[in-house]
Every structure is written in structure tokens, then in C-alpha cells.
C-alpha positions in Angstrom: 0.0 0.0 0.0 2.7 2.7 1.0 4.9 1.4 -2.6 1.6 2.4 -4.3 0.9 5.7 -2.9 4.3 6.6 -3.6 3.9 5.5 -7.3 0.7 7.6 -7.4 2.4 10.7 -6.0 5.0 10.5 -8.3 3.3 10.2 -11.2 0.9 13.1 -9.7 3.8 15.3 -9.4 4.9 14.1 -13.0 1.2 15.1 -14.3 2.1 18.6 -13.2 2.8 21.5 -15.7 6.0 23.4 -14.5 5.9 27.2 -14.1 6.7 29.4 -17.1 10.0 30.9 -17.2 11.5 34.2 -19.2 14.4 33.7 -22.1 16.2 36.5 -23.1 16.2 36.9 -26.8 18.2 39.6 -26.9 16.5 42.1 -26.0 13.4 40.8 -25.4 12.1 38.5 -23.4 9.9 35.0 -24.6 7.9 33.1 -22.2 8.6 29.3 -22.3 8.1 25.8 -20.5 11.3 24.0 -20.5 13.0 20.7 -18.7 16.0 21.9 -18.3 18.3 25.6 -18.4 18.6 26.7 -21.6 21.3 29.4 -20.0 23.1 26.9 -18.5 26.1 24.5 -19.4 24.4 20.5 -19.9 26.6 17.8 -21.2 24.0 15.4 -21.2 21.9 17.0 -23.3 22.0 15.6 -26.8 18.5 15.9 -29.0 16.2 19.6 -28.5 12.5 19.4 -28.9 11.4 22.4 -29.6 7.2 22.3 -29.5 5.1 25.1 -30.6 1.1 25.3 -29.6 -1.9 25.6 -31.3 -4.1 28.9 -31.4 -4.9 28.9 -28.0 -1.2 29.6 -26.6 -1.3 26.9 -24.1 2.5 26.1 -24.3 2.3 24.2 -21.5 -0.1 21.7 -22.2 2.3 21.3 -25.1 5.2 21.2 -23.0 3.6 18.5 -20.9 3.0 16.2 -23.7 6.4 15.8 -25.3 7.8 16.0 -21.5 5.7 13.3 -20.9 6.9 10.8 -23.6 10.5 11.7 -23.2 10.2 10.9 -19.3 8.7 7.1 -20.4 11.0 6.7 -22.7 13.8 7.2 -20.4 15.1 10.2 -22.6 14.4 12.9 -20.0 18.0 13.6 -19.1 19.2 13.6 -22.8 16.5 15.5 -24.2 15.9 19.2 -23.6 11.7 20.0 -24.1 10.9 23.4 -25.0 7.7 24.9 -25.4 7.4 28.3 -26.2 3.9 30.7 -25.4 3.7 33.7 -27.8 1.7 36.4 -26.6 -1.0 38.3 -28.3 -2.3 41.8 -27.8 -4.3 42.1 -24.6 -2.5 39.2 -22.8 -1.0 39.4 -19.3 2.9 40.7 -20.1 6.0 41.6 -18.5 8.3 44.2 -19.4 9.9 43.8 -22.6 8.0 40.5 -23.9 7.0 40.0 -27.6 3.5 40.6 -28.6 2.1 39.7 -31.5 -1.3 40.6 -33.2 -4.4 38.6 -32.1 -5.3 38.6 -36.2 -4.2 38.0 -38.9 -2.0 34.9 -37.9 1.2 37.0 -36.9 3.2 34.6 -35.0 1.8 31.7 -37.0 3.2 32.9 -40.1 6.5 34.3 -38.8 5.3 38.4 -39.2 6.9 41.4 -37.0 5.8 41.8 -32.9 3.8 44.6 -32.5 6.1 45.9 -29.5 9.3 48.5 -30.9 11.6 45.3 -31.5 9.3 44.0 -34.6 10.7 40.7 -34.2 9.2 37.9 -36.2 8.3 34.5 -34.7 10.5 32.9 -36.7 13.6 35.3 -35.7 12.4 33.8 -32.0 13.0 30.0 -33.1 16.2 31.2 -34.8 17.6 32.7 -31.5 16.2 29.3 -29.8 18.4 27.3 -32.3 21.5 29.8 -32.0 21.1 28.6 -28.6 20.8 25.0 -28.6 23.6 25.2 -30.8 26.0 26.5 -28.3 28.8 24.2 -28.0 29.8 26.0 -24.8 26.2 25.3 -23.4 25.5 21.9 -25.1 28.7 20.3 -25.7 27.0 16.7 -27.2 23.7 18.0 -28.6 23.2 16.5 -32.6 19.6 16.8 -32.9 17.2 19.7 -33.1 13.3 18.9 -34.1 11.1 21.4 -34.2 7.5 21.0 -34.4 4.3 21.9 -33.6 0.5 21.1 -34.2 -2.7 23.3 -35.5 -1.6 27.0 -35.6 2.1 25.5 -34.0 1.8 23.5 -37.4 1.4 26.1 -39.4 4.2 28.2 -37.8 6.2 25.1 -38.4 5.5 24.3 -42.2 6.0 27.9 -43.1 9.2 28.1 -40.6 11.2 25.1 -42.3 10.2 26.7 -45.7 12.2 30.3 -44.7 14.7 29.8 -42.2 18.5 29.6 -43.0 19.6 28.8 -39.7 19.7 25.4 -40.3 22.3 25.9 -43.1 24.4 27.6 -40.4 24.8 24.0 -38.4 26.2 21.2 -40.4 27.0 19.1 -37.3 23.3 19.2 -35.8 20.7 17.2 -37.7 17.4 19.1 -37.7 13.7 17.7 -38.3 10.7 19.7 -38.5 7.5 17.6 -37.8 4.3 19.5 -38.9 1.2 18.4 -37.4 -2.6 18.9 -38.6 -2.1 22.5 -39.5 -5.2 24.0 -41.5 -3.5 25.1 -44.2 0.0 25.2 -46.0 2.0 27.6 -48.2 2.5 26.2 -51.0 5.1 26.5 -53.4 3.6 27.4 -56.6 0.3 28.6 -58.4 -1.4 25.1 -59.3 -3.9 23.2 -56.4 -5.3 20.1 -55.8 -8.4 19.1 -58.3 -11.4 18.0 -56.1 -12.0 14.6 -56.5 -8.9 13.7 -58.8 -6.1 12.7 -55.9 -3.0 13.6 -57.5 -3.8 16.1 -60.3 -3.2 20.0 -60.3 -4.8 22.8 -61.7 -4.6 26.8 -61.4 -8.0 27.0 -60.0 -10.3 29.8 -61.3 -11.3 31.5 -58.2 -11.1 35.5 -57.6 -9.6 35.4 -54.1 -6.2 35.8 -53.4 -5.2 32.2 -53.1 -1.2 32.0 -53.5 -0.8 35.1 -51.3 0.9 34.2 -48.5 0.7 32.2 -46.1 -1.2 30.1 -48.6 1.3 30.8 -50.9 4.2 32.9 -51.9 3.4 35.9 -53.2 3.6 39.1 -51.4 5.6 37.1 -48.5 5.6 39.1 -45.6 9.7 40.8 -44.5 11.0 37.3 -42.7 9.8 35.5 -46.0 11.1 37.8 -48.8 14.6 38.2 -47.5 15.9 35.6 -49.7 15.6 34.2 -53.1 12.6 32.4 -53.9 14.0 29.4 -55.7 17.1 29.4 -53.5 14.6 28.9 -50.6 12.7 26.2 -52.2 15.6 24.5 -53.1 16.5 24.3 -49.5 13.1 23.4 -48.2 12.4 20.3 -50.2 15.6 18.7 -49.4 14.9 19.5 -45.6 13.7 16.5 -43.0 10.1 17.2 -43.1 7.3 15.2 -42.0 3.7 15.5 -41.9 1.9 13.8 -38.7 -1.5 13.6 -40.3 -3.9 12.2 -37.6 -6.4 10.4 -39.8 -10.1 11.8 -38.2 -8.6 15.1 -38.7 -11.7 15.7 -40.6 -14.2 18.2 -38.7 -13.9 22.1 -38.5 -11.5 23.9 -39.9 -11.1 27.5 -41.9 -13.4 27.2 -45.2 -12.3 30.2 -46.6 -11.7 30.7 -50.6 -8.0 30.7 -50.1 -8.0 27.7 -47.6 -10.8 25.4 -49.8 -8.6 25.3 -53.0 -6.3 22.9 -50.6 -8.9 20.8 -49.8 -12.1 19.9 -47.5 -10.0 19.2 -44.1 -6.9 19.1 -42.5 -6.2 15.7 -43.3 -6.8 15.7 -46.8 -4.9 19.1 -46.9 -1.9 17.4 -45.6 -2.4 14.7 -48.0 -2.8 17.2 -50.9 0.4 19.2 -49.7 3.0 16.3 -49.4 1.2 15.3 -53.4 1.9 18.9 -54.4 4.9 18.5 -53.5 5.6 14.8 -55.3 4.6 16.2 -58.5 6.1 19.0 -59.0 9.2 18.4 -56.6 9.6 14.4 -56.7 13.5 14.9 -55.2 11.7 16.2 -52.0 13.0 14.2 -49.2 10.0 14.9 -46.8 7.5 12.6 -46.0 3.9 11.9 -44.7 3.1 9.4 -41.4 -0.4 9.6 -40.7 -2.3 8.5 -37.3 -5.2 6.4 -37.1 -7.8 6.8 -35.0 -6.5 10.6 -34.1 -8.1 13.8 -34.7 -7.2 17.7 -33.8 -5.6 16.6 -30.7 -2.1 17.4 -29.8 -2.1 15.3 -26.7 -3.1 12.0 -29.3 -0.9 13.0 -31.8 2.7 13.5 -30.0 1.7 10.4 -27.3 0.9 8.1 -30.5 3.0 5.6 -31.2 3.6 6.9 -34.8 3.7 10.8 -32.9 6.4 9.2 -30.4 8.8 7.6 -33.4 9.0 10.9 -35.2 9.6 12.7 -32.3 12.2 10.9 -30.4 14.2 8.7 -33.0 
């Protein structure tokens, strides 16, 4: 009786999110969840997972999830979780924290703070990777993934699409895991043909479709800083993979821009990674969908498919 008490304390105290913490991004400051100090020297630390929530900025749910599998897994030491919690006009803030819009989808498509540093979202997972990839502060780290699900998805997609900084790292292997976003950027004027998996079209709409973050024109300052092609080039032959969960099939955005990829997120993902097989067949990403899973991060990342992807 006393063995199993302790058992359920432990896994009580386990069950608990951590309080928040404040990283200096120069000079700013980000609110994040995180297993270990990301200012401090850690030789055991060898793989970062970097997790980025959904719409509703509840990093550490997030946090907890990825935690969570790397604590059963017996990675816990080894692997530093992150989970970062971008703020949005109107939010509880300290002094000198990024704030973002709370429309228009600024942090989940990497545009400028609305505070005087104008920082995009993705110069924050930059400065997180500069970070991680501190040899002074992580000795033995090889592995960054960086991921996120719903509006993290999105951020993620569009994120491994225009950053460099990966280019800046030859000795770290990176992995970006997008999960059931609602929409991607894609990289060029044709779309999916209801009904017809596989074939492409211009489609004759009069909304805006290929402007981004659907697509990419008029890319917003982070996006446009470097050649279009040149970024292309780079994205397809990144480690990408869509986690599709497979009843990822109820509400989602149905506007004019967002229909053209499709009825649902699943089939959007599905449409995205054929896109991308058509018209980019050396593309080393690749798609690993999850049955019985819908928009649910906590299903998704705790999946047996989720935890592969993740953690090996």
C-alpha cells in the first residue's frame, strides 16, 4: 500500500505543468516551458525538442505532452523539451515581452511583434536554435526537431520553408514535424483538383489564393529576405514530415484561399505532401499519418507513430 501511494504521488507530481520561465532573446524576453536551463552549461543533453502550440497559446499543455513521452521513454536527461507561449495583444505581459497581433495569424506565419523590437516569430526560433547550438552550453547536442501542431503547425510548415539557420549548423541534424495544421504555403500557383487525388490545376477563383501564407506571393519581411527558388531548393531537401492524424476531418477554416487545398486538414496534408511529389519528386519529406486521431495534440505527439517521429 505505501509502494503504491508513492507510485501515485509521483506520477501526480509528474502530471504537473511546470511554471513558465523568461528567455532573453536579446533584448526581449519570450515566455517558455522548459526541462532543463537553456542558459546553463548541460553535457547530457544531446536531441532539442522544440514544440510550438496551437491557437490557444497553451504552451504548457504542449510542454507537458512531449515532456511526458520523453520521461517514459527514459530520454528525460538527454533531451531538452521546450515549449514556447507567444503572446498576443491584450495578454498578461512583463516588461519587454514580444507581442504579437491577435489577427491575422502574426506569429503563426513568422510576421513582426507589434512591440518596438518588430521581431518575427520565426527570428524567435532562430535565436532558440542559436542557442541549442552553443557548444559552450550543449557540448554533445546533434539533434534539433522542431515541431508543432494546429496553428504551431502552421508556424512550423511555413518556418522550415524560410529559415537559414539550419544551413548555419552542419553538425546538428534538424527535423521539422508539422502536425494537422489548416493550411500550407505552398510553393507554386497550381492546387489540388477535387476529386482527382493527385492532379493539379490553377483553380479559377477570384480570391487571393497564392498570397501568403497560402502561398508565396507578397511574402511578408522574414519570407522575402531571400531568393525564392534558393529557398525552395532548401526546403524540399529538408527532413520534413507531416503527422497527419487520420479523423482530422471536422472544423477547420473554409475560406476561398483555404478550400482550394482541400475539405480538411487531413486531406490538406495529403494534398500538400502530393503537391509536393509532382512538381518536386526529389523532395526528401515525407507523410506518417495516425489512425484513429483527430485535432488533438495530446493524441498525436503520445501516438505511437507521434512518439517515433519525435524521439528517434
Amino acid at each position: 500500500m505505501y509502494k503504491l501511494l508513492l507510485l501515485i504521488l509521483s506520477l501526480s507530481a509528474f502530471s504537473q505543468i511546470p511554471d513558465p520561465t523568461y528567455i532573453g532573446l536579446e533584448n526581449n524576453k519570450l515566455m517558455a516551458f522548459q526541462s532543463h536551463d537553456i542558459d546553463a552549461v548541460n553535457s547530457d543533453i544531446e536531441k532539442a525538442i522544440i514544440t510550438i502550440h496551437g491557437s490557444t497559446r497553451n504552451g504548457g499543455t504542449y510542454y507537458k505532452s512531449v515532456a511526458r513521452m520523453a520521461k517514459r521513454l527514459g530520454l528525460d536527461k538527454s533531451t531538452f523539451v521546450l515549449s514556447p507561449n507567444f503572446k498576443e495583444r491584450g495578454d498578461s505581459v512583463i516588461s519587454g515581452e514580444l507581442i504579437y497581433n491577435a489577427w491575422g495569424f502574426d506569429w503563426w506565419v513568422g510576421n513582426n511583434s507589434i512591440d518596438n523590437s518588430n521581431t518575427s516569430s520565426f527570428k524567435v526560433i532562430d535565436l532558440l536554435v542559436e542557442k541549442f547550438a552553443d557548444k559552450t552550453k550543449f557540448p554533445n547536442l546533434t539533434s534539433i526537431v522542431i515541431t508543432g501542431h494546429s496553428a504551431g503547425g502552421h508556424l512550423t510548415q511555413r518556418y522550415a520553408l524560410g529559415s537559414v539557420i539550419e544551413n548555419k549548423y552542419s553538425n546538428i541534424k534538424f527535423k521539422y514535424v508539422v502536425a494537422n495544421p489548416g493550411t500550407y504555403a505552398y510553393l507554386n500557383k497550381f492546387r489540388p483538383v477535387a476529386g482527382h487525388r493527385g492532379q493539379f490545376q490553377i483553380p479559377k477563383v477570384r480570391c487571393a489564393y497564392n498570397n501568403y501564407k497560402y502561398g508565396m506571393d507578397k511574402r511578408n519581411q522574414y519570407m522575402k529576405k531571400y531568393n525564392l527558388n534558393s529557398m525552395i531548393e532548401k526546403f524540399i531537401s529538408r527532413d520534413v514530415v507531416y503527422l497527419l492524424g487520420e479523423d482530422d476531418i471536422g472544423d477547420v477554416e473554409q475560406t476561398c484561399e483555404a478550400q482550394v487545398q482541400g475539405p480538411n486538414r487531413f486531406l490538406r496534408g495529403v494534398n500538400f505532401k502530393s503537391h509536393l511529389d509532382k512538381f518536386y519528386p526529389q523532395n526528401s519529406h515525407s507523410l506518417v499519418s495516425v489512425p484513429n486521431v483527430g485535432h488533438t495534440q495530446y493524441g498525436m505527439y503520445t501516438s505511437e507513430r507521434g512518439t517515433e517521429v519525435l524521439f528517434y
